[in-house]
SERO-4910 file (N, C-alpha, C, O; in steps of 0.05 Angstrom, whole numbers):
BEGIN
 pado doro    nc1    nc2    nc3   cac1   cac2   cac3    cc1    cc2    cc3    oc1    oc2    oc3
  Unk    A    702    495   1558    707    468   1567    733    469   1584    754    481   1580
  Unk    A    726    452   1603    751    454   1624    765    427   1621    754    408   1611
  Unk    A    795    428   1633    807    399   1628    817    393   1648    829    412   1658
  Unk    A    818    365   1668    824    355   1685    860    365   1687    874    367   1667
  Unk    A    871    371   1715    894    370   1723    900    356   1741    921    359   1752
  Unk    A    886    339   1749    893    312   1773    897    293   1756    880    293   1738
  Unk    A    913    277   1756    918    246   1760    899    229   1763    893    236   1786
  Unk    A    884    210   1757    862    194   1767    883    178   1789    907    183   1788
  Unk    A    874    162   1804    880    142   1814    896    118   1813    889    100   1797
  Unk    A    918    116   1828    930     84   1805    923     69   1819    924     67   1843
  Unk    A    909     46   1794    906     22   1802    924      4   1823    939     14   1839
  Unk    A    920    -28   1820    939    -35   1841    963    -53   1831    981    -63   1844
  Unk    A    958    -54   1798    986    -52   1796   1007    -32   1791    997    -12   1781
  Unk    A   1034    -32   1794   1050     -5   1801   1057     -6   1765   1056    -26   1751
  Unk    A   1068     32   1754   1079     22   1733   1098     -4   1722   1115    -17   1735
  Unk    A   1088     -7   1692   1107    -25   1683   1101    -50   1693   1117    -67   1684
  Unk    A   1082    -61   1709   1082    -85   1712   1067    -98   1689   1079   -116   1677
  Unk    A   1040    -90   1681   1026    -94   1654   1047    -96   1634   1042   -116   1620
  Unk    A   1070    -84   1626   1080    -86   1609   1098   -114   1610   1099   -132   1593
  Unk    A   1111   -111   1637   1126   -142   1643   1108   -163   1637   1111   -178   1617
  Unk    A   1090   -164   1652   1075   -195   1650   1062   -203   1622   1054   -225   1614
  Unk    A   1062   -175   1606   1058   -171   1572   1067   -194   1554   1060   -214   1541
  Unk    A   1096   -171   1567   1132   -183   1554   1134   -213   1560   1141   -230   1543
  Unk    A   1129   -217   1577   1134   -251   1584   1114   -261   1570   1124   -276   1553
  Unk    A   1091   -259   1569   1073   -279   1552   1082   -274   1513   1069   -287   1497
  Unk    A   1095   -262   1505   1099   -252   1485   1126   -269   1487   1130   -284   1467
  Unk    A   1144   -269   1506   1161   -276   1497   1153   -310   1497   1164   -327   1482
  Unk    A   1133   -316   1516   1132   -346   1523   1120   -358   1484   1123   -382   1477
  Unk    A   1113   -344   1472   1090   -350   1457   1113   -347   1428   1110   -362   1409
  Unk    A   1132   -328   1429   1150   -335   1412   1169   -357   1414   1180   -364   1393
  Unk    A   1175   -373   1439   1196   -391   1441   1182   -423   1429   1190   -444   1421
  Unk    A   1150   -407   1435   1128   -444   1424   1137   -440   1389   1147   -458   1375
  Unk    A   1131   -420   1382   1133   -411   1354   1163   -423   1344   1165   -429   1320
  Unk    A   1179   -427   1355   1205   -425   1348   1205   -454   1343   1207   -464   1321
  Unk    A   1202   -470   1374   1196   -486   1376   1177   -509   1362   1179   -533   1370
  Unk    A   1165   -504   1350   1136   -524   1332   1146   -517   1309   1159   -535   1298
  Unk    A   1144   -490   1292   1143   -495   1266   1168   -491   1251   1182   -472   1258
  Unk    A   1177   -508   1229   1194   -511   1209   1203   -483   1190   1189   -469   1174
  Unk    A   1228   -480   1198   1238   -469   1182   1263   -475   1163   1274   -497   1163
  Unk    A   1273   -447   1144   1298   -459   1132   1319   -438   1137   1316   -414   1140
  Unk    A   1343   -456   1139   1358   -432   1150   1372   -416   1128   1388   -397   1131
  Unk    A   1363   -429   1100   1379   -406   1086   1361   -387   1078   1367   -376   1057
  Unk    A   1339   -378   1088   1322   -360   1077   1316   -344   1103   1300   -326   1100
  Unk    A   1329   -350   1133   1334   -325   1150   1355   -324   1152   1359   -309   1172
  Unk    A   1378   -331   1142   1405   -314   1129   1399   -299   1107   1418   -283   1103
  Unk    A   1385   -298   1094   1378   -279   1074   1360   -261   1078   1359   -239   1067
  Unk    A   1344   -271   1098   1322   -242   1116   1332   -223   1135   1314   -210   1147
  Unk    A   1360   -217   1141   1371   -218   1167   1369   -187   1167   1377   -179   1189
  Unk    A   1362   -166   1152   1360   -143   1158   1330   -131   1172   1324   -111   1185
  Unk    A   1313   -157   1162   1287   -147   1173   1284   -134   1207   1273   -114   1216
  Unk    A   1296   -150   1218   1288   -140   1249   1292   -114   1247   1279   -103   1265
  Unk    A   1310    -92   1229   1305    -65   1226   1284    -57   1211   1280    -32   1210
  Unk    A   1269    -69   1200   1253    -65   1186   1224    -73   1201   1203    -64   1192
  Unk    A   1225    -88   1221   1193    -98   1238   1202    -73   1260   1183    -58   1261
  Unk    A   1225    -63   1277   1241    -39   1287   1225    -10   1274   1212      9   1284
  Unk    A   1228    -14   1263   1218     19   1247   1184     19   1238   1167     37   1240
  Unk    A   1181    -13   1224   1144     -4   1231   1134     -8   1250   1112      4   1252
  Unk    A   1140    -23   1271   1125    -21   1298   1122      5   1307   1099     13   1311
  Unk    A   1139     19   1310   1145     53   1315   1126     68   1300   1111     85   1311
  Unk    A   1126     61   1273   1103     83   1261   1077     71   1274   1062     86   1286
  Unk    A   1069     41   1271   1042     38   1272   1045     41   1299   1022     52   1301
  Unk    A   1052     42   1319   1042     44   1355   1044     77   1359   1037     86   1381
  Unk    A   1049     88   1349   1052    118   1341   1029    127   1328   1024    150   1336
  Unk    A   1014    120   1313    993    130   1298    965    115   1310    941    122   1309
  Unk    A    978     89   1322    958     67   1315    935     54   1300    913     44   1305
  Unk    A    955     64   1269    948     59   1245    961     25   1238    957     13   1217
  Unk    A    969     19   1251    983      0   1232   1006     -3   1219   1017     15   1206
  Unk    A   1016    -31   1224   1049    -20   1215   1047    -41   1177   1068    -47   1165
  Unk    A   1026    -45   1167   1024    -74   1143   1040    -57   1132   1061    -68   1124
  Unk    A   1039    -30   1127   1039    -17   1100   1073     -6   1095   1081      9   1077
  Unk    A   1091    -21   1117   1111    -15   1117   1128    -31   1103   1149    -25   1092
  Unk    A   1111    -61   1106   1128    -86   1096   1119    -89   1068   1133   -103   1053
  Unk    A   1101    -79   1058   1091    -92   1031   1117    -81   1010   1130    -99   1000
  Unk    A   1122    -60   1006   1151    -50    991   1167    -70    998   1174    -81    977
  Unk    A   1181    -85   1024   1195    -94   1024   1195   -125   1015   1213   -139   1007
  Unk    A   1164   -130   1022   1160   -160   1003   1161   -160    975   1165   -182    964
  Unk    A   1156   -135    960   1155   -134    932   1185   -125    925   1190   -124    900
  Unk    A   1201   -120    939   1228   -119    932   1246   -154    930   1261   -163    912
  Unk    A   1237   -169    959   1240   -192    956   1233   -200    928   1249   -204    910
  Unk    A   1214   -202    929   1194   -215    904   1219   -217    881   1229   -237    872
  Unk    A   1226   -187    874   1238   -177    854   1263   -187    850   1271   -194    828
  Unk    A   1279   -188    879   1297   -192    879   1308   -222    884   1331   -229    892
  Unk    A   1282   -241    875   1288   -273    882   1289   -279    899   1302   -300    898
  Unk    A   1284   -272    926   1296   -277    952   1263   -292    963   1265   -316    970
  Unk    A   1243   -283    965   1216   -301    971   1201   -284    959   1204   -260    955
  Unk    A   1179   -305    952   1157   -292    933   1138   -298    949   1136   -322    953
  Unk    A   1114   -278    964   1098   -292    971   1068   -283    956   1066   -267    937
  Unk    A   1056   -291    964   1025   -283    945   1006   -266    957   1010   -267    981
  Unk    A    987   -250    953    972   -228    967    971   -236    993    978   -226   1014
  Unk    A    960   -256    989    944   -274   1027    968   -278   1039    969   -264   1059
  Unk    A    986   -290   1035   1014   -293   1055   1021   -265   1069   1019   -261   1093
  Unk    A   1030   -243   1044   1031   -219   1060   1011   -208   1081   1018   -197   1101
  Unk    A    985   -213   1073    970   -196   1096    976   -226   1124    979   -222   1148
  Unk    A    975   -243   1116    983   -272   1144   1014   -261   1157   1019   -258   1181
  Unk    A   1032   -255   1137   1054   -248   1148   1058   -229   1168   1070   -229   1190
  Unk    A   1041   -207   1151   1034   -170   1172   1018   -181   1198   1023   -174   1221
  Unk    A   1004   -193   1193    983   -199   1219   1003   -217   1240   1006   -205   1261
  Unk    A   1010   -234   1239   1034   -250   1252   1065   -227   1264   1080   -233   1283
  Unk    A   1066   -209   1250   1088   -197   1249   1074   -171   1277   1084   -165   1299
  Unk    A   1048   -159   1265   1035   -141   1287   1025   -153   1309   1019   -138   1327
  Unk    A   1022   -180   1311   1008   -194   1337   1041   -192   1352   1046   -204   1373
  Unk    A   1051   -184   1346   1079   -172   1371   1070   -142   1375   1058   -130   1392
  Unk    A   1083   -137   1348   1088   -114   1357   1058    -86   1367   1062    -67   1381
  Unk    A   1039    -91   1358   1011    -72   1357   1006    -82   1397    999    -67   1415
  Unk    A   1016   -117   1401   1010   -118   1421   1026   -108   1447   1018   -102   1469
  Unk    A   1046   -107   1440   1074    -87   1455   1066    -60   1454   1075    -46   1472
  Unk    A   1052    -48   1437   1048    -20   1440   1023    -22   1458   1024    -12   1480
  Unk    A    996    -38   1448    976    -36   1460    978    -34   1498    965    -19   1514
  Unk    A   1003    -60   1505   1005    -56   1529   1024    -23   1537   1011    -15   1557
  Unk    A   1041     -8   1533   1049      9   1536   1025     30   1537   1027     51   1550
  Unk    A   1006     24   1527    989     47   1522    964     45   1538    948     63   1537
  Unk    A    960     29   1550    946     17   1562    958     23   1593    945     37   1608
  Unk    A    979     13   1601    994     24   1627    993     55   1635    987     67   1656
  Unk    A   1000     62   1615    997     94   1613    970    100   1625    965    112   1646
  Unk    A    948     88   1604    921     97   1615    918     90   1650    900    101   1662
  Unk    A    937     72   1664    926     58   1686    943     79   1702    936     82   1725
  Unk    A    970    101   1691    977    116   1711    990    140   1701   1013    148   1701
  Unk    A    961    152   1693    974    180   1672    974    200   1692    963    201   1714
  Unk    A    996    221   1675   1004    249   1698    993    264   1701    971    256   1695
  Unk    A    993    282   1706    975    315   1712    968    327   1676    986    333   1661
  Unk    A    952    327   1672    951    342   1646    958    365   1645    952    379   1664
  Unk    A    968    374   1629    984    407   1619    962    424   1613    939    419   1618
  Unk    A    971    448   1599    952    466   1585    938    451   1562    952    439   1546
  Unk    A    909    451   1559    893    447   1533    894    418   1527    889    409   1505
  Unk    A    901    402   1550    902    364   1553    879    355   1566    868    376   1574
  Unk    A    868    337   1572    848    319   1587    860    291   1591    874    275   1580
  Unk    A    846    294   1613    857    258   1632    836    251   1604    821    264   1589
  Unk    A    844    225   1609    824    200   1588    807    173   1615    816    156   1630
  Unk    A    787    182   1611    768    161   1627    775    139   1622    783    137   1599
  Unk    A    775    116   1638    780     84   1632    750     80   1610    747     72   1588
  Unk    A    732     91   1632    708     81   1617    701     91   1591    683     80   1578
  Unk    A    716    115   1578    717    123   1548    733    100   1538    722     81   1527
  Unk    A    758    101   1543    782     81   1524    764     58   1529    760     52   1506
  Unk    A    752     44   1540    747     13   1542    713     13   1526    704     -9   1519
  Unk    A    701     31   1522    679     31   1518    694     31   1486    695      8   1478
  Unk    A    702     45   1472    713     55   1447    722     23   1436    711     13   1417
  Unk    A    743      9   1453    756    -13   1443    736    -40   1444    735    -57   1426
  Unk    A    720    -40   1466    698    -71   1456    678    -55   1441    671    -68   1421
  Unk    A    663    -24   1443    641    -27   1417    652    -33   1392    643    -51   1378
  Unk    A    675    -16   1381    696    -25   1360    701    -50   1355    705    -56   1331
  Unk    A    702    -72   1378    709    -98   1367    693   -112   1369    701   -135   1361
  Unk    A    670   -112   1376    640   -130   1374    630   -123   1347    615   -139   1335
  Unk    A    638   -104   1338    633   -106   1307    651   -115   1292    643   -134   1279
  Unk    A    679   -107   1286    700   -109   1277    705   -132   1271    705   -144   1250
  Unk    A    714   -144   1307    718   -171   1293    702   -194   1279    709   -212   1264
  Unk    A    674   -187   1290    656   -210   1264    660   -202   1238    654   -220   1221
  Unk    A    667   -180   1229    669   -182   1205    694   -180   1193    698   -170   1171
  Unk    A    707   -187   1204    741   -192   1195    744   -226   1198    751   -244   1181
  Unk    A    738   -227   1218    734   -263   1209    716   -277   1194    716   -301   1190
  Unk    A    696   -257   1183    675   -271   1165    689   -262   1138    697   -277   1120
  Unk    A    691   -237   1139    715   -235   1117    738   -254   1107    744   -255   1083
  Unk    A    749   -265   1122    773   -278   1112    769   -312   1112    784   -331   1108
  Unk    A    745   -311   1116    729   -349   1115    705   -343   1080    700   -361   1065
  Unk    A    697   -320   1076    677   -317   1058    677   -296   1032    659   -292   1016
  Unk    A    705   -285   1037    715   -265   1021    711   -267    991    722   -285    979
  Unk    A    695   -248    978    686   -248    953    696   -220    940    692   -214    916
  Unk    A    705   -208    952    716   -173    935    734   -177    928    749   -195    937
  Unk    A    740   -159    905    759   -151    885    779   -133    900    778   -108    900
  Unk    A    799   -148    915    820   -133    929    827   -101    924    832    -82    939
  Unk    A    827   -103    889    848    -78    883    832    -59    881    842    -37    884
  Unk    A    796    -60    876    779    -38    880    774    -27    904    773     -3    906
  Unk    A    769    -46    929    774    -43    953    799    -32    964    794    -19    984
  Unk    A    819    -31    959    848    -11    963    841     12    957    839     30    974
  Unk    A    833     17    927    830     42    916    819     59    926    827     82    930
  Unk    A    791     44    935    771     65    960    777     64    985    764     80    999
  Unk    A    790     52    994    803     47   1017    823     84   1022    819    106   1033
  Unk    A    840     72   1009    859     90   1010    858    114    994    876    131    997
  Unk    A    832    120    973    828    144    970    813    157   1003    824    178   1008
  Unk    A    795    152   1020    788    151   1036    810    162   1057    811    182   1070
  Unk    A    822    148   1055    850    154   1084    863    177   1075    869    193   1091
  Unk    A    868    182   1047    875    210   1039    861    233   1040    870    256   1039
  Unk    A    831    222   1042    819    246   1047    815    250   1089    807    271   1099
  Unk    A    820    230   1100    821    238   1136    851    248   1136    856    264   1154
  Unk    A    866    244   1124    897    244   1130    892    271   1121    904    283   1139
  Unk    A    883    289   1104    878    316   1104    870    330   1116    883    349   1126
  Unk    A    840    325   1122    833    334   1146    840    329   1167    822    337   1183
  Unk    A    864    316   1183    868    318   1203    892    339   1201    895    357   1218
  Unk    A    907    337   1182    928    361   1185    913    395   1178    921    418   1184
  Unk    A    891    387   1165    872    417   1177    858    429   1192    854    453   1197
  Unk    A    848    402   1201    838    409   1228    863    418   1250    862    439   1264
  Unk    A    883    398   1250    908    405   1271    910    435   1280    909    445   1302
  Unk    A    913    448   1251    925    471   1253    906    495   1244    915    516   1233
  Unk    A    881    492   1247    858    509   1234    840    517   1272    842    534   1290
  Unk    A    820    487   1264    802    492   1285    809    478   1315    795    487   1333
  Unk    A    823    464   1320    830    445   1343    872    460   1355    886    451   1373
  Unk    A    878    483   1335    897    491   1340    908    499   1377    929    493   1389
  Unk    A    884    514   1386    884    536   1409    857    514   1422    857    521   1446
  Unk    A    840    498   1419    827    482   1435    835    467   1451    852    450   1447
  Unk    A    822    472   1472    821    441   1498    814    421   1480    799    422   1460
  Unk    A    830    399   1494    813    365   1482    801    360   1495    803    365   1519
  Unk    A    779    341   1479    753    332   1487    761    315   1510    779    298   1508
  Unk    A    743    323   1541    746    303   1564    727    280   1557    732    257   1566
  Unk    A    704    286   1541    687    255   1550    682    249   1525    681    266   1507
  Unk    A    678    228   1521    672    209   1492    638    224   1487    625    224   1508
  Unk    A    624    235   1463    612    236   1464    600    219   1441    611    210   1420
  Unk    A    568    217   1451    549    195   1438    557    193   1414    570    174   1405
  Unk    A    550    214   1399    555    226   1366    579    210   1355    574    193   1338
  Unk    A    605    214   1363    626    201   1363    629    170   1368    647    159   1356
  Unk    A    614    157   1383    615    134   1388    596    119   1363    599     96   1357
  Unk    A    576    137   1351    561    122   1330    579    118   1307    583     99   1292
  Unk    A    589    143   1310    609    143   1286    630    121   1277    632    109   1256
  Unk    A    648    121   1305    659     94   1309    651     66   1300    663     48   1289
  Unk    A    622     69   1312    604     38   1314    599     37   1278    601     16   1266
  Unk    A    593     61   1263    587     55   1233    615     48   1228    615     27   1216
  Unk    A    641     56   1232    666     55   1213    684     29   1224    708     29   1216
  Unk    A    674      5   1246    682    -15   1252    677    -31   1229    697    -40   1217
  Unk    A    648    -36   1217    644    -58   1200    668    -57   1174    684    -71   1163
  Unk    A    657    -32   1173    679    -39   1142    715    -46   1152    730    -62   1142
  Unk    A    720    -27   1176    746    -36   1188    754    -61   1189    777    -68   1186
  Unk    A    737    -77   1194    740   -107   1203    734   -119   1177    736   -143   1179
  Unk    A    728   -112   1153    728   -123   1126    764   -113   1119    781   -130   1112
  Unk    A    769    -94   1122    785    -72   1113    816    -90   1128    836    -95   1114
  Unk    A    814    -96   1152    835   -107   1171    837   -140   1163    856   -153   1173
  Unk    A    816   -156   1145    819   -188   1132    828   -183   1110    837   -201   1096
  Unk    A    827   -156   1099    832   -165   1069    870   -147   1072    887   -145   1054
  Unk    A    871   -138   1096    902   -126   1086    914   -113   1106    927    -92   1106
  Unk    A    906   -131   1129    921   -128   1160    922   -106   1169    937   -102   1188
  Unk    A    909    -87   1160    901    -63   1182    879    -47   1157    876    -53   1133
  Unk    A    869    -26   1171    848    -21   1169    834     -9   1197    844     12   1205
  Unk    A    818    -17   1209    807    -10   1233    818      1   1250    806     14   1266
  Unk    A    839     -2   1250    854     19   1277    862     47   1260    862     69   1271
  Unk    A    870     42   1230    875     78   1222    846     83   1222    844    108   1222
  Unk    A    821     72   1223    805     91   1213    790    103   1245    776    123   1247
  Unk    A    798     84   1267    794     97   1293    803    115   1305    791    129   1321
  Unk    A    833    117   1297    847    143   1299    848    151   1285    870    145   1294
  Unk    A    848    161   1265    841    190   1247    821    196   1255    818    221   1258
  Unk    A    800    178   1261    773    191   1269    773    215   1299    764    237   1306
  Unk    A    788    196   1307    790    208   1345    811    227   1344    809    238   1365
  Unk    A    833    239   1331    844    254   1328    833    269   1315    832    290   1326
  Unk    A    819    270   1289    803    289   1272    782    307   1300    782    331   1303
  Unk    A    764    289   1319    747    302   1338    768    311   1354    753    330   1363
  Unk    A    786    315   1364    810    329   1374    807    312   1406    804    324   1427
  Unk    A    808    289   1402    808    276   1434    835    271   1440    852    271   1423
  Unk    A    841    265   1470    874    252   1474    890    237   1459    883    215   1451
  Unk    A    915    248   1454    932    225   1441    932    193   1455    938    176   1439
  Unk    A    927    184   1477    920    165   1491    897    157   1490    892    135   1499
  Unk    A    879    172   1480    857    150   1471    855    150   1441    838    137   1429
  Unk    A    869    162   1431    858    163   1395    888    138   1395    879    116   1388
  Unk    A    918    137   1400    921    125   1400    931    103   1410    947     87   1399
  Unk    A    922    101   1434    914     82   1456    893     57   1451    898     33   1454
  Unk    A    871     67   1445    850     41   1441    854     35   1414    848     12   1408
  Unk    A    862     49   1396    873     40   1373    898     23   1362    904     20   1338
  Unk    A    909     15   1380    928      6   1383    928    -26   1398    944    -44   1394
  Unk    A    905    -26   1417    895    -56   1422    875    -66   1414    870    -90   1418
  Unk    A    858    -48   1398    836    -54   1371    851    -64   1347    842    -80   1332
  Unk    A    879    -52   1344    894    -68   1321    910    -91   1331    918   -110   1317
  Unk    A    913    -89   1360    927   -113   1370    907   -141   1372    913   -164   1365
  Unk    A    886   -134   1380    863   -154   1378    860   -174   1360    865   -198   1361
  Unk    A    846   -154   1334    846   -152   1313    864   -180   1299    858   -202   1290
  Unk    A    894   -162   1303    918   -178   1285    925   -208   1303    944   -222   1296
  Unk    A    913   -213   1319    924   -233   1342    893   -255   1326    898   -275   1313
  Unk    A    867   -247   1330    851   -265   1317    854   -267   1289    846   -290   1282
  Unk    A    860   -256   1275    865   -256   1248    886   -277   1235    886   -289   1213
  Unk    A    904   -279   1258    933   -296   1253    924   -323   1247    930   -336   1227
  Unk    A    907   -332   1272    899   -350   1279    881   -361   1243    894   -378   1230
  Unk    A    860   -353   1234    855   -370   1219    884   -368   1191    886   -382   1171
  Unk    A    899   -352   1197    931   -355   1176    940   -376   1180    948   -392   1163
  Unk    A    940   -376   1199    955   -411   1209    946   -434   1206    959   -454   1205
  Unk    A    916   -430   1205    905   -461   1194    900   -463   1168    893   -484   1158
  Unk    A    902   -439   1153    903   -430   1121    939   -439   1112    945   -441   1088
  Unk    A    959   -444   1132    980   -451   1122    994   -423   1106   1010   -429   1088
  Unk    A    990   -399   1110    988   -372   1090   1019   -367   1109   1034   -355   1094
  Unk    A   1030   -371   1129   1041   -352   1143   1075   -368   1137   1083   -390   1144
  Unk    A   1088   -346   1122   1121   -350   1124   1131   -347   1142   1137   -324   1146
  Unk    A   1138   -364   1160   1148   -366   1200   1176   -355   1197   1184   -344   1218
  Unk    A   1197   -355   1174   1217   -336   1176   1212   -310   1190   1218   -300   1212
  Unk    A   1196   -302   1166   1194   -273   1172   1178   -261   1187   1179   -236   1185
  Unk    A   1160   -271   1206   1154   -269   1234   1173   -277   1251   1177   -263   1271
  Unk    A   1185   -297   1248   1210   -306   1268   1232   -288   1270   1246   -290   1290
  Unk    A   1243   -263   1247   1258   -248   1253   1251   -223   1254   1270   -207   1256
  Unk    A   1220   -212   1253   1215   -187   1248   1194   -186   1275   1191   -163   1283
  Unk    A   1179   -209   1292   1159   -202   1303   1185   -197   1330   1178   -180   1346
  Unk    A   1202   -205   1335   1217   -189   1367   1225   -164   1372   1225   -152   1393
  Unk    A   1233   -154   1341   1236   -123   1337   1210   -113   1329   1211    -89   1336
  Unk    A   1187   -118   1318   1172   -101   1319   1159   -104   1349   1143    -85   1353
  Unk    A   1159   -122   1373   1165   -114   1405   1167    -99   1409   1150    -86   1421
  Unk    A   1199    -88   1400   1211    -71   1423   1213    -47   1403   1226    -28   1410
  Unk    A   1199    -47   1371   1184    -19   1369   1160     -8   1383   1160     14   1393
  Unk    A   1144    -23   1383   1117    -26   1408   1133    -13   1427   1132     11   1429
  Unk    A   1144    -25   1438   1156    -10   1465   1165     16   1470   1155     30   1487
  Unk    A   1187     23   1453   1200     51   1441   1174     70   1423   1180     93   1414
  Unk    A   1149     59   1420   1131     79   1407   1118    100   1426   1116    122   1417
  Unk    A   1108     96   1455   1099    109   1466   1110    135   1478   1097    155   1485
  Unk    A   1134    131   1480   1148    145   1495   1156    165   1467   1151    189   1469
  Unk    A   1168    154   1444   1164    187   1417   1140    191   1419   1136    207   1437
  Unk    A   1118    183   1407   1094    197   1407   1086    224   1434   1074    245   1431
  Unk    A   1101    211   1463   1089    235   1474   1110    260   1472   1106    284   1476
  Unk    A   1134    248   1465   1159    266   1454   1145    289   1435   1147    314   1437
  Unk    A   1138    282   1424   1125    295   1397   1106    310   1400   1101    328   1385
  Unk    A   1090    302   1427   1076    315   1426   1053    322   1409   1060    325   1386
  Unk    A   1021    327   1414    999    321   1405   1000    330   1376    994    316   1356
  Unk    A   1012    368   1376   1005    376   1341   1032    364   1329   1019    348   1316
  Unk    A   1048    361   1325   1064    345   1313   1054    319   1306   1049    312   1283
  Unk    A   1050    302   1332   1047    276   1323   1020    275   1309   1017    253   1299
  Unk    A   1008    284   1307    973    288   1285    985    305   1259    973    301   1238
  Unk    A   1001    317   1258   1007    321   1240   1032    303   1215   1035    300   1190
  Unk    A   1042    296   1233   1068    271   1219   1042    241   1215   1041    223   1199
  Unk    A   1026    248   1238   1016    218   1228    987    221   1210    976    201   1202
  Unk    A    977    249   1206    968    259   1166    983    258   1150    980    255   1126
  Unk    A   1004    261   1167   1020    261   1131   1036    233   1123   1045    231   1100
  Unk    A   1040    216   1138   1045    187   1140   1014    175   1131   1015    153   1120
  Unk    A   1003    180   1132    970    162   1127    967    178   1082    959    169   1061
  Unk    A    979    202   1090    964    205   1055    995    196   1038    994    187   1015
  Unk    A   1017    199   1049   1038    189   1034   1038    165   1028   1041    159   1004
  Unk    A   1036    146   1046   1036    115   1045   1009    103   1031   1009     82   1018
  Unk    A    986    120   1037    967    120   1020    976    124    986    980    104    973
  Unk    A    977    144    978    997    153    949   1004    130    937    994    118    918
  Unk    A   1028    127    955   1049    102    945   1036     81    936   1036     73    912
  Unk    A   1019     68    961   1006     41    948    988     48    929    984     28    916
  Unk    A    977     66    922    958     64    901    974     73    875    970     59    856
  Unk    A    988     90    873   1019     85    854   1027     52    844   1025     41    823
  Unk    A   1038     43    872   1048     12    866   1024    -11    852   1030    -28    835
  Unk    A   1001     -7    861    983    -19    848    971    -15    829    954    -31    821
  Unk    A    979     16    810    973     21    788    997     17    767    994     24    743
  Unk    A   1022      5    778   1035      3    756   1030    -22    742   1042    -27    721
***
């Protein structure tokens, strides 16, 4: 298999403009937010470390484009603990989803720009087709999202059994991708074209994603990239379209939070600007890192964080 060393074509906008005209609607959409809903101010004087904390999961989840939920739940159950806000299962996943409709969407556009004006590929890289990345992100979300919003209007499962297999699951891709990394996909070219096989696969592992992404704000985008890194495709498309499949995703999802009344506007109000400008700062480490590193830090980020919560939910 041979791998593209040209450049495709740039579109007609120049870098960075996608990202600008992003940033502005993101920022226009936080000032309404600010603007309309009620807050208190002694409970974002008491949140005030979070923007390091929406800072550091934006970075993992636009990096993996796994998802950043699984960063805040420790930190809400420390609140909890520590009297500071208590919120209840559904708030946190309304909070995560409110908190990633920044930041998943700050990465999605970064990653997305990229796709509109990527460089020469190196040794053992492939350009990424528009028509792979775009084909990957609406078949993914013509399934996905009907069943993430039918999920979270008709939801009948037992949360904590659904974690269990959830995340025994992600421990077993989060393995195989750090064996595959360094076994069979070590010394391989990556895959230039999306193939069929792969796309069914996808199309089977949306439904449950989109169950998986109502009941606990992500879901569907780790299981698109692990998937697409496990077949050894571009870091820009495994996590590129995974990254506006979770931006999607967390942006409709919010929406019925908000008429559910589920969503603590503090802690979106001080965590969704920094997890932005993690979005932003994610693309540029990930290519730092480089492909076997970053598949490998982000296996071993998917079975650790995996661990933990099923630890935390067994105590």
């Amino acid at each position: 298999m041979t791998t593209s060393t040209q450049a495709p074509c740039s579109p007609a906008l120049p870098p960075g403009r996608l990202v600008a005209i992003g940033g502005l609607v993101l920022l226009a959409a936080y000032i309404v937010i600010w603007a309309l809903v009620p807050t208190e101010r002694q409970l974002l004087e008491q949140l005030w470390f979070l923007p390091g904390v929406g800072v550091v999961g934006a970075i993992i989840a636009n990096t993996s484009g796994t998802g950043g939920g699984v960063v805040f739940i420790p930190v809400f159950n420390a609140l909890r603990e520590l009297g500071v806000m208590s919120l209840a299962p559904l708030g946190v996943v309304g909070v995560s989803m409110g908190i990633q409709s920044f930041g998943m969407s700050m990465g999605a556009l970064r990653w997305t720009d990229r796709l509109l004006h990527q460089p020469a590929s190196g040794p053992l890289e492939a350009q990424v087709r528009l028509a792979d990345f775009a084909t990957v992100v609406l078949a993914v979300l013509a399934l996905s999202l009907p069943a993430m919003l039918a999920t979270q209007r008709l939801t009948a499962f037992d949360q904590q059994d659904v974690l269990y297999a959830y995340k025994a699951f992600s421990i077993l891709l989060g393995c195989a991708l750090i064996a595959a990394t360094w076994t069979i996909n070590a010394a391989r070219p990556e895959r230039v074209r999306l193939a069929r096989i792969d796309l069914i696969v996808l199309l089977a592992l949306a439904i449950p994603g989109g169950v998986l992404t109502a009941l606990f704000s992500v879901g569907v985008g780790e299981l698109v990239a692990l998937y697409l890194f496990i077949r050894h495709y571009p870091v820009l498309l495994c996590t590129g379209a995974a990254c506006v499949i979770s931006a999607v995703s967390c942006i409709s999802g919010t929406v019925w939070h908000i008429g559910a009344g589920t969503i603590q506007w503090e802690v979106v109000l001080l965590a969704g600007p920094a997890a932005a400008l993690g979005g932003f700062l994610a693309r540029p480490i990930a290519l730092w890192l480089g492909a076997k590193r970053l598949k490998t830090l982000d296996g071993s980020w998917i079975v650790l964080s995996a661990v933990y919560l099923l630890w935390l939910n067994a105590k």
